[in-house]
RODO-2510 file (C-alpha; in nm, 4 decimals, decimal comma):
residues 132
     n   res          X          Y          Z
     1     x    -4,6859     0,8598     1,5709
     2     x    -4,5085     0,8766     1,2207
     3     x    -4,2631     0,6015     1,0869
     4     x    -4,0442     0,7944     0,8496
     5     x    -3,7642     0,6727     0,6588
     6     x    -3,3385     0,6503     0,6864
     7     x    -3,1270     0,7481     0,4679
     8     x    -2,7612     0,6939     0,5135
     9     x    -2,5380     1,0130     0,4784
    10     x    -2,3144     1,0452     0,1779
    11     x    -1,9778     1,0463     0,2240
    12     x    -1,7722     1,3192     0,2779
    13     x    -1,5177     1,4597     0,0559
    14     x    -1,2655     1,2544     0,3107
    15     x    -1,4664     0,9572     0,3343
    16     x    -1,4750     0,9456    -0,0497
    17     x    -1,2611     0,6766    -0,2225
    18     x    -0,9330     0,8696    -0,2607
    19     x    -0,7560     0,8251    -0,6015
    20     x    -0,4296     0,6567    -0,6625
    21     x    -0,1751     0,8494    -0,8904
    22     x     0,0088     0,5788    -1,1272
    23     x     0,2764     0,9097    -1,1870
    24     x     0,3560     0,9460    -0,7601
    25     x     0,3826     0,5556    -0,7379
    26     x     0,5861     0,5115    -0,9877
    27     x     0,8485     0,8137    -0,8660
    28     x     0,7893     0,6023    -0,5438
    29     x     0,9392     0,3040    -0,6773
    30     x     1,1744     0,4843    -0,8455
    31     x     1,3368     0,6373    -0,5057
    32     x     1,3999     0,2695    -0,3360
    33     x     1,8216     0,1682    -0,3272
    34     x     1,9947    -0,0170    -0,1411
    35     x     1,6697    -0,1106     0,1136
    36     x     1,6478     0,2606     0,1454
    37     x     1,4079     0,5092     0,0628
    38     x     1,6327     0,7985    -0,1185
    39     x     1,5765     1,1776    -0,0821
    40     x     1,4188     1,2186    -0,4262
    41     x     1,0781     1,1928    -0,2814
    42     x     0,9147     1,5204    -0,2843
    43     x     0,6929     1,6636    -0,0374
    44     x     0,3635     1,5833    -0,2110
    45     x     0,4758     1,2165    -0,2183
    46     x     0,5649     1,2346     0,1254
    47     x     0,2297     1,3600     0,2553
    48     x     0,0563     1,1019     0,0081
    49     x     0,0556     0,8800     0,3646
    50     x    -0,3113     0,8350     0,2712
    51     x    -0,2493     0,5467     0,0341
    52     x    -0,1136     0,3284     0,3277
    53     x    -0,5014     0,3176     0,3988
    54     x    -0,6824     0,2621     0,1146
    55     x    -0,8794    -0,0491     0,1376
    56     x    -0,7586    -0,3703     0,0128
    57     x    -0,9902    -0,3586    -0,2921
    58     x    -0,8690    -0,0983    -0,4138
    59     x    -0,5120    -0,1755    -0,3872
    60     x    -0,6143    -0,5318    -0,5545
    61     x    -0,8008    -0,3291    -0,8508
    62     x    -0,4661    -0,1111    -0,9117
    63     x    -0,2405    -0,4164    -0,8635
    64     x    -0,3909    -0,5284    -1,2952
    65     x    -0,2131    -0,1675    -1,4165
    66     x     0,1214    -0,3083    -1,2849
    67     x     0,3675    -0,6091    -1,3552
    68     x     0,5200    -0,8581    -1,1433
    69     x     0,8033    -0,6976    -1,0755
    70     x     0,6100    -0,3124    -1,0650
    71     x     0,3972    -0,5361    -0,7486
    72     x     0,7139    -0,5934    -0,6244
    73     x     0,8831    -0,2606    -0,6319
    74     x     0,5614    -0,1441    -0,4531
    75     x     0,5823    -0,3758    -0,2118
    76     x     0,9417    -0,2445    -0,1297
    77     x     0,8550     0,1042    -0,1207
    78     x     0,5591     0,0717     0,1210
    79     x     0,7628    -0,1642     0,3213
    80     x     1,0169     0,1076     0,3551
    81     x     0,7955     0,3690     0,3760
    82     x     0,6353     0,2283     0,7053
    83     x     0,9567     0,2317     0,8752
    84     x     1,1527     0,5323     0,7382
    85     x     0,8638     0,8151     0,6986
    86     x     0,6673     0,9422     0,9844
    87     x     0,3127     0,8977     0,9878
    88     x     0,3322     0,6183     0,7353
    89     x     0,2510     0,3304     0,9650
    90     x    -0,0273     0,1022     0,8437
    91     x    -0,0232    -0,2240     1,0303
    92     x    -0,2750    -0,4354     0,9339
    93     x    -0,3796    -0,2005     0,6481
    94     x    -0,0542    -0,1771     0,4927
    95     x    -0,0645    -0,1839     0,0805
    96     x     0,1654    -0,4756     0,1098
    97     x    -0,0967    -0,7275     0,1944
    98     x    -0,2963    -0,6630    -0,0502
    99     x    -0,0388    -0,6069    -0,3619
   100     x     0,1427    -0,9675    -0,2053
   101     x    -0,2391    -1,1014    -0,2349
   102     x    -0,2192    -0,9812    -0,6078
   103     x     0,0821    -1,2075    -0,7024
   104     x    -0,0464    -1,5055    -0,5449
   105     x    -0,3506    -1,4450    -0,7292
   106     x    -0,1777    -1,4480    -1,0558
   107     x    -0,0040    -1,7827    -0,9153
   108     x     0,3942    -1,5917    -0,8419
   109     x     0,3785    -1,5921    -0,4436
   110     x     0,6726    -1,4065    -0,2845
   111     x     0,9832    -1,6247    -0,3374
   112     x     1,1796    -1,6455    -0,0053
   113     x     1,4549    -1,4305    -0,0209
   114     x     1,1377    -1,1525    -0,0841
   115     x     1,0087    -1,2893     0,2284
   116     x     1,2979    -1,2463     0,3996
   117     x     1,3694    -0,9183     0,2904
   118     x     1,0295    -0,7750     0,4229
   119     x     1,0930    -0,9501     0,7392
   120     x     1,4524    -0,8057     0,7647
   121     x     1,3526    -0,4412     0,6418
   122     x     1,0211    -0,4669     0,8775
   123     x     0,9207    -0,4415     1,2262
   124     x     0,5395    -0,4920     1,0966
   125     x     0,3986    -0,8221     1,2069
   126     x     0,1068    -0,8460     0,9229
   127     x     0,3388    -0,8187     0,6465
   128     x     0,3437    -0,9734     0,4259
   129     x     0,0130    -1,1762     0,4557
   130     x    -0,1999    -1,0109     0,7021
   131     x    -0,3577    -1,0784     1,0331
   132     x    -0,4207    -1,4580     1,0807
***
C-alpha cells in the first residue's frame, strides 16, 4: 500500500476570477432614468449577467476605483438590473450588498430615501444588507 499525495485541480477557465470592465459599468450607470434601465445597453452588457456573481471581495476591491455617488449609481443599476433583465437575478449574491458594504465602510451608509428606493424598485429581500 502507497500513500500518495492530493493536489487540488486548478480552476477552470470558468471557475477563474472573471474580470470587471470599469468601461461596461460605467455605460451601465450611464443607461439608469427615471428608476429604469434605458435601451442603450448593448448586447455585450446585457449578457455581462456574470458580474451579479462575482464574490463579495471582489466587488469590495472594485468599490476603491469608484466615488460615493459612482457606488451609488451601481447600486441602482444592479438593483434594476435584477428586476428588468432576464437572467440577472442574484439574491443573496447581488453586487448591491457588497458595494452598500463599501459606503458604510467609508462611514456614508445609505441615507433613507436610498433605502427606500431599493425597497420600492426591488422585490429582492437581501438588498440592501444581505442575509441576516
Amino acid at each position: 500500500m502507497s500513500i500518495g499525495t492530493w493536489e487540488p485541480a486548478k480552476p477552470t477557465a470558468t471557475q477563474a476570477r472573471k474580470e470587471i470592465h470599469r468601461n461596461a459599468l460605467e455605460r451601465m450607470m450611464a443607461s439608469v432614468q427615471d428608476a429604469k434601465l434605458t435601451k442603450d445597453l448593448n448586447a455585450e452588457d446585457r449578457a455581462a449577467s456574470y458580474l451579479m456573481g462575482l464574490p463579495a471581495q471582489q466587488w469590495l476591491e472594485e468599490s476603491e476605483a469608484w466615488n460615493n455617488n459612482q457606488l451609488w449609481q451601481l447600486i441602482q443599476f444592479f438593483t434594476l438590473a435584477e428586476m428588468q433583465l432576464p437572467e440577472w437575478r442574484a439574491d443573496a449574491e447581488s453586487p448591491v450588498i457588497p458595494l452598500a458594504k463599501a459606503l458604510r465602510q467609508r462611514k456614508t451608509p445609505l441615507n433613507k430615501e436610498q433605502l427606500q428606493w431599493i425597497k420600492q424598485h426591488s422585490n429582492n429581500r437581501y438588498l440592501p444588507y444581505g442575509p441576516l
